[in-house]
MIMI-400270 format. One record per residue (C-alpha): residue number from 1; x, y, z; chain. Coordinates in Angstrom, 3 decimals, decimal comma. Layout:
MIMI-400270
<resi=NUM	east=X	north=Y	up=Z	chain=A>;
...
end
This chain:
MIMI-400270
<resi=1	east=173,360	north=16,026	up=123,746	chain=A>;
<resi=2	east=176,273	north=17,756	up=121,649	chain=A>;
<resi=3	east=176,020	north=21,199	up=120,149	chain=A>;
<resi=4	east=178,663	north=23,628	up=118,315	chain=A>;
<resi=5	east=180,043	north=26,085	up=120,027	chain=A>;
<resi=6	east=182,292	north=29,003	up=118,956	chain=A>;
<resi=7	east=186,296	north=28,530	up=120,265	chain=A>;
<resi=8	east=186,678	north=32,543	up=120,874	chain=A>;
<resi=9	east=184,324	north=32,685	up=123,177	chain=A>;
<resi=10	east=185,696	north=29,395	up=125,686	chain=A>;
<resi=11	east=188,810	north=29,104	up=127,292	chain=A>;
<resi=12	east=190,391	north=27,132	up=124,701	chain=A>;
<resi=13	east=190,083	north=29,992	up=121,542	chain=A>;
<resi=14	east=194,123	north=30,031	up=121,447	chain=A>;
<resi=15	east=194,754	north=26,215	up=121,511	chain=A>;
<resi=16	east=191,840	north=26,032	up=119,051	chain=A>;
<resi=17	east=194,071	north=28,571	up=116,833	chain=A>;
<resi=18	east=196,748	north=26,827	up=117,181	chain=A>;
<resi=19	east=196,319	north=22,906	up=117,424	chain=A>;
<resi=20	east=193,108	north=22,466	up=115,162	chain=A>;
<resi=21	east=195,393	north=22,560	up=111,815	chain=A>;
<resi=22	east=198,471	north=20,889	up=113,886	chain=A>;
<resi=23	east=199,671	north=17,440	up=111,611	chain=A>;
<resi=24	east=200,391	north=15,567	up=115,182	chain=A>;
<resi=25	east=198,073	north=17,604	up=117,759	chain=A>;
<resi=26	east=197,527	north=14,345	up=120,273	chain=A>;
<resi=27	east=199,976	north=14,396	up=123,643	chain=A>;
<resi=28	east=200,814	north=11,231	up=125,578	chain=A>;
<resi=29	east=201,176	north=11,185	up=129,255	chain=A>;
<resi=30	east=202,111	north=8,234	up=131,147	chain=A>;
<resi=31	east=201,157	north=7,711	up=134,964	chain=A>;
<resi=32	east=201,632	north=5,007	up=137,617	chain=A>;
<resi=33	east=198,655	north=4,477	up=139,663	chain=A>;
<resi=34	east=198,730	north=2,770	up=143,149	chain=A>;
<resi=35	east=195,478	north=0,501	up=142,666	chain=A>;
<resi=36	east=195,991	north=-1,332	up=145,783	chain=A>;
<resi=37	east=192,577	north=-0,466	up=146,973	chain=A>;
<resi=38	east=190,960	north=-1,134	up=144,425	chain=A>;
<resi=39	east=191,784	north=-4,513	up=143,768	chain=A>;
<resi=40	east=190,660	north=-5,164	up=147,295	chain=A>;
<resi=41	east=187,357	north=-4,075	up=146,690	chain=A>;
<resi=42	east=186,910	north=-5,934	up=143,685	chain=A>;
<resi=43	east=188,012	north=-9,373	up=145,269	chain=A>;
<resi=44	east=185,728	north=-8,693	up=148,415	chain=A>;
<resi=45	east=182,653	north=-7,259	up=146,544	chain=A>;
<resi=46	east=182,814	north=-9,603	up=143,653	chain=A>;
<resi=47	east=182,895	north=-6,947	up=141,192	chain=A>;
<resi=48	east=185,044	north=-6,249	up=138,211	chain=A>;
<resi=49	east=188,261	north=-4,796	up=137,975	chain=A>;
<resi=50	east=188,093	north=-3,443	up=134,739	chain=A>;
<resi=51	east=184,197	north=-2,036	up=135,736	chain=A>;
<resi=52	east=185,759	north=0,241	up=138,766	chain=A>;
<resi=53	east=189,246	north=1,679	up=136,869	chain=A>;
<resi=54	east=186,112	north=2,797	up=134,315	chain=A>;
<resi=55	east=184,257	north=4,151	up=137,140	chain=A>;
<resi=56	east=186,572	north=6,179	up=138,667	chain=A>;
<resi=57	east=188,123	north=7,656	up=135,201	chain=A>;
<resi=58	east=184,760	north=8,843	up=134,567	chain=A>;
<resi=59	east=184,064	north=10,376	up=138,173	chain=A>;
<resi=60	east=187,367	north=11,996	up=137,519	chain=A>;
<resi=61	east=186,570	north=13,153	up=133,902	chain=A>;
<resi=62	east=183,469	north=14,414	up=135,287	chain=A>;
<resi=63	east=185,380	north=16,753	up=137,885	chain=A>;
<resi=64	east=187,019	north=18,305	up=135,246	chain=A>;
<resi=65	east=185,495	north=20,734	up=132,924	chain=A>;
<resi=66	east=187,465	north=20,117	up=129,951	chain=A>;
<resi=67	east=186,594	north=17,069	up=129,230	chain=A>;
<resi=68	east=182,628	north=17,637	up=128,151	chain=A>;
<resi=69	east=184,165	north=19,736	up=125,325	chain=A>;
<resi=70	east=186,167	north=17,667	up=121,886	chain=A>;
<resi=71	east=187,294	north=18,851	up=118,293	chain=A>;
<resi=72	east=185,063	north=17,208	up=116,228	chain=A>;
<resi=73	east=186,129	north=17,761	up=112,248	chain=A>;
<resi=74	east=187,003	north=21,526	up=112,689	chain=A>;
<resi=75	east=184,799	north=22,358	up=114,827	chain=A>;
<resi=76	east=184,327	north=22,927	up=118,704	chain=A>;
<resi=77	east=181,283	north=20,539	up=120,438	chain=A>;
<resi=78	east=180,320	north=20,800	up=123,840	chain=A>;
<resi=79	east=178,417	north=17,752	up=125,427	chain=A>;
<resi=80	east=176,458	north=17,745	up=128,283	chain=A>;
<resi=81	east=177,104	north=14,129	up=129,382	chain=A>;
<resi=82	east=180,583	north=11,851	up=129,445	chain=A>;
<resi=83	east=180,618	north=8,248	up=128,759	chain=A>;
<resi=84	east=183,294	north=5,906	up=129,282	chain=A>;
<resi=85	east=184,373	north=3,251	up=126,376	chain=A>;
<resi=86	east=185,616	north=-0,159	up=126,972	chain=A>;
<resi=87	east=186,256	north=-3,105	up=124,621	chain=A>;
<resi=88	east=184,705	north=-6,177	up=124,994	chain=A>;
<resi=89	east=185,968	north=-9,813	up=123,882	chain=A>;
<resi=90	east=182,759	north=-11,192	up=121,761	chain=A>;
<resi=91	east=181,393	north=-14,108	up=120,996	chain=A>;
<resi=92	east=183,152	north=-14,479	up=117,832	chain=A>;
<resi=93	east=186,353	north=-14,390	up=119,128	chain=A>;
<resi=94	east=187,021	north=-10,887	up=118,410	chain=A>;
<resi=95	east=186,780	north=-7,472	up=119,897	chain=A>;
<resi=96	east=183,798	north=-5,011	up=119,840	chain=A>;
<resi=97	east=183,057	north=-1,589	up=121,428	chain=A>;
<resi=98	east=181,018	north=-0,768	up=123,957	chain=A>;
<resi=99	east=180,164	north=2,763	up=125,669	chain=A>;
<resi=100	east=179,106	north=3,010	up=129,137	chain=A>;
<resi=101	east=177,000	north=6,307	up=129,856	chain=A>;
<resi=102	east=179,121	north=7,890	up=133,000	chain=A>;
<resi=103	east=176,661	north=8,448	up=136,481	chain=A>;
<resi=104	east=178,119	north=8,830	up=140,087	chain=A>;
<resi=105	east=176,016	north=6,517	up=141,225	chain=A>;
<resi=106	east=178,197	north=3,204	up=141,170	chain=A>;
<resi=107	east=175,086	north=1,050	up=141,683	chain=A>;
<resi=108	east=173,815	north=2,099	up=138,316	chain=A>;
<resi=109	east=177,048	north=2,287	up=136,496	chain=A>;
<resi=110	east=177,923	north=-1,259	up=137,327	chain=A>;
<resi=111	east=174,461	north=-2,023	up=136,122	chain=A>;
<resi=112	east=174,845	north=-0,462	up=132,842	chain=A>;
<resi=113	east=178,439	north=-1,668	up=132,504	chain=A>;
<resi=114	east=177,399	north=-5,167	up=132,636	chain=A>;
<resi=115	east=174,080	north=-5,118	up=130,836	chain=A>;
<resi=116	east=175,942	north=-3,708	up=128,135	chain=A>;
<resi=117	east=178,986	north=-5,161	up=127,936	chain=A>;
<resi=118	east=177,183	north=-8,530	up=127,602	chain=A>;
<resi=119	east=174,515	north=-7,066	up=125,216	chain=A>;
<resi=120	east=177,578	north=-6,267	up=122,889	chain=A>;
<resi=121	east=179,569	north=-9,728	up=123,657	chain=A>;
<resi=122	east=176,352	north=-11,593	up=122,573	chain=A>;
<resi=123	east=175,409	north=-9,234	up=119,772	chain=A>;
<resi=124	east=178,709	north=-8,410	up=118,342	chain=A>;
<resi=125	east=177,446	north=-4,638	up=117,615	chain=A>;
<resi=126	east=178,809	north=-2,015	up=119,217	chain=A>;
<resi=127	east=177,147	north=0,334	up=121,273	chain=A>;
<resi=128	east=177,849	north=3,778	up=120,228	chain=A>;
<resi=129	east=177,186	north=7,267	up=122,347	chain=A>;
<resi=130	east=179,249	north=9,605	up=120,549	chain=A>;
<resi=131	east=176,221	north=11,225	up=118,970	chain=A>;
<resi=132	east=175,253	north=12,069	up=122,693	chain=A>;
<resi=133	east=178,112	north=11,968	up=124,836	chain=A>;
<resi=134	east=181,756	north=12,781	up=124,865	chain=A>;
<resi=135	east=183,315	north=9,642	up=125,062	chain=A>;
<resi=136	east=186,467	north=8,372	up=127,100	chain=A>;
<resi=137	east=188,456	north=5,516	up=125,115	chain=A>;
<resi=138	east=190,100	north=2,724	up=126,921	chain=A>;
<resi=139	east=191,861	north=-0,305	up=126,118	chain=A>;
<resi=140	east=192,661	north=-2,796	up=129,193	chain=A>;
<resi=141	east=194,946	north=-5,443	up=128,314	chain=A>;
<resi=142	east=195,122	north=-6,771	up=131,503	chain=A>;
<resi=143	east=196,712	north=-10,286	up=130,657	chain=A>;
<resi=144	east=199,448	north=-8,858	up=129,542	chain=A>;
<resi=145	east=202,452	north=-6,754	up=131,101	chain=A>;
<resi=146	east=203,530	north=-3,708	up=129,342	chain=A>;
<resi=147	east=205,182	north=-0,488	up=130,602	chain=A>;
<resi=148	east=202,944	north=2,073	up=128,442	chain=A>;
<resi=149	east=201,196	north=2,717	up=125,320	chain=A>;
<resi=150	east=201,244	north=5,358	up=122,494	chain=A>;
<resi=151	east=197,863	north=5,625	up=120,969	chain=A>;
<resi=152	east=197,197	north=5,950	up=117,074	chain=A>;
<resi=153	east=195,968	north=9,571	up=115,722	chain=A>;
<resi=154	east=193,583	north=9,185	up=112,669	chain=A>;
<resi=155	east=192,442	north=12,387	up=112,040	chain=A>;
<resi=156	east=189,019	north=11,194	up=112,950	chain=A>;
<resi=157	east=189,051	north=10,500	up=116,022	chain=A>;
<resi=158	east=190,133	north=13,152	up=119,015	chain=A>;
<resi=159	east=188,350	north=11,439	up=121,788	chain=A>;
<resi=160	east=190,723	north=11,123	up=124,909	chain=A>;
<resi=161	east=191,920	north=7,832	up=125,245	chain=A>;
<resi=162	east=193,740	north=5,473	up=127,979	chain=A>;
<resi=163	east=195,559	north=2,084	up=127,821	chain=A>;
<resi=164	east=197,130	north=-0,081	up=130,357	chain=A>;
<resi=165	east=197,932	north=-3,772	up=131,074	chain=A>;
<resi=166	east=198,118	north=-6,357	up=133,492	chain=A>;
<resi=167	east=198,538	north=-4,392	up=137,515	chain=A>;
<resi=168	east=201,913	north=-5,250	up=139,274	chain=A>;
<resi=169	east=202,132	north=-6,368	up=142,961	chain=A>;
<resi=170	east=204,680	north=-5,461	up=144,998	chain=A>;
<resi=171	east=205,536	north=-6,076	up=149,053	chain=A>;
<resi=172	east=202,835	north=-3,409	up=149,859	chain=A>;
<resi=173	east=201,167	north=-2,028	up=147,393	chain=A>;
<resi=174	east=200,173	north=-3,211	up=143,552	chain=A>;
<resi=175	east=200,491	north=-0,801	up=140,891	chain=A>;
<resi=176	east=198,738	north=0,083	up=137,389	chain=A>;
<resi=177	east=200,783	north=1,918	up=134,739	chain=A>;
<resi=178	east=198,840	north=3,805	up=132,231	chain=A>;
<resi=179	east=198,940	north=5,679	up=128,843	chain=A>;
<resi=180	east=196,660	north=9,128	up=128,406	chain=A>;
<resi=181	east=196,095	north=10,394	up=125,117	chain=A>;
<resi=182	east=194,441	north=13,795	up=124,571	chain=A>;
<resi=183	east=193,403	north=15,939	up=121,492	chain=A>;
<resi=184	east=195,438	north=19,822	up=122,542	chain=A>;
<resi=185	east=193,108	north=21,693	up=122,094	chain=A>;
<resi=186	east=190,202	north=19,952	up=124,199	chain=A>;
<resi=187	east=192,726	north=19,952	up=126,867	chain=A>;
<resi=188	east=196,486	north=21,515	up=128,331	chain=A>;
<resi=189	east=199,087	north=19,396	up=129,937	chain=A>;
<resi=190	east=197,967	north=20,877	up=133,202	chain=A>;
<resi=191	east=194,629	north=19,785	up=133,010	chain=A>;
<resi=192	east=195,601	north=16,537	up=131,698	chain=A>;
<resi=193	east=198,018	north=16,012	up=135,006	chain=A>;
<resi=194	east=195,038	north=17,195	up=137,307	chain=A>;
<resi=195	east=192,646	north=14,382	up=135,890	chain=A>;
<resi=196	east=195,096	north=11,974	up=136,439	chain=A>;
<resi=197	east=195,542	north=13,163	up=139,917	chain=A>;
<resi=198	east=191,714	north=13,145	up=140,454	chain=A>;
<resi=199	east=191,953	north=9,501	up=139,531	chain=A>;
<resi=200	east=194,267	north=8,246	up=142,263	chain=A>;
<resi=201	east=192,354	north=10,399	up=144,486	chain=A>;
<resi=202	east=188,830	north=8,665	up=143,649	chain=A>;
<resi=203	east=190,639	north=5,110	up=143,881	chain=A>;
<resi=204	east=191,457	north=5,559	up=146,781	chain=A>;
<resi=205	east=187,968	north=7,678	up=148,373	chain=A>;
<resi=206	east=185,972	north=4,653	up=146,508	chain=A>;
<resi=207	east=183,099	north=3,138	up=149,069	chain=A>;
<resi=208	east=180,507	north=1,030	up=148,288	chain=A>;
<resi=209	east=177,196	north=2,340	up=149,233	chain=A>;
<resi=210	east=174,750	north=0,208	up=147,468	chain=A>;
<resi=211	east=173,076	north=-2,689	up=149,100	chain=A>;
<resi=212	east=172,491	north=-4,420	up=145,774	chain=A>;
<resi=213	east=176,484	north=-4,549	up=145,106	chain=A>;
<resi=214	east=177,351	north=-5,124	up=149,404	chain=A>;
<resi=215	east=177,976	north=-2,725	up=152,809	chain=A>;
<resi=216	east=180,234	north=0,385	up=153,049	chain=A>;
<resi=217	east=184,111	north=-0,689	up=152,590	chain=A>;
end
């Protein structure tokens, strides 16, 4: 659920002033990730790599207070739930959109992520939340190697955004090098930094609880 909420009376009331009307108000921040764990649990659990980075953006989004609010037109929304997008290869050989509604509960969201990612590959349709959550963009273009991303601003769309490609091993560790777009006045550099922070920090805390997925890494 999304409702309007006045600027002056959040935290954000002076970057509401003064990005709302801004030609260029999206910022860029790059970030190398260490995702060394992570790719371990996906080989030895079987599950998908693409599924977990998802995971933990959205446990990390969800730490972070700024991110259930976006500009929407010129206005200020606040949600009450996060969801995290990812695009999905159809069965036409193009690309469709999918949103995954965010829980903690890994179980579920792996549930959820592949229900849905297959009810959109098979359908072709994508599966839209934006009417009830604020929604996290990504774009994984994993076969591919590239050192960062600059999203597109439309005007449309503020949602926060992240790209990356193909994960780089080294002697000890493999790496992930992503791109994190954000709308100023939903969010400042700071808190941008700290949510990329928080997303290191829940790859590498990730465990595996649920019997239905395997035993505790």
């Amino acid at each position: 659920m999304k409702r309007e909420i006045n600027p002056q009376e959040t935290t954000r009331a002076y970057a509401f002033e003064m990005w709302m009307s801004a030609p260029m108000p999206m910022v860029t921040f790059f970030k190398t990730l260490n995702v060394s764990r992570l790719v371990k649990v996906s080989k030895r659990r079987g599950l998908k790599f693409n599924m977990l980075m998802c995971y933990c953006i959205g446990k990390a989004a969800s730490r972070v207070k700024e991110f259930y609010l976006l500009p929407v037109g010129d206005k200020l929304m606040q949600y009450d739930n996060i969801a995290v997008n990812t695009i999905v290869a159809n069965s036409k050989g193009e690309v469709s959109s999918c949103d995954i509604p965010f829980t903690g509960d890994l179980g579920q969201f792996n549930r959820d992520y592949l229900r849905l990612t297959r009810q959109v590959a098979e359908s072709c349709t994508d599966h839209d939340l934006s009417e009830d959550s604020m929604v996290i963009g990504t774009s994984a273009l994993a076969q591919y190697e590239i050192d960062g991303a600059v999203g597109m601003y439309s005007g449309i769309f503020n949602n926060p955004f992240l790209i990356w490609g193909k994960y780089k091993r080294q002697w000890w560790k493999t790496t992930l090098t992503l791109s994190f777009q954000f709308h100023h006045t939903q969010m400042d550099g700071a808190h941008a930094a700290r949510f990329l922070s928080l997303i290191q920090e829940e790859i590498d805390t990730i465990t595996i609880n649920d019997e239905r997925l395997t035993v505790t890494v």
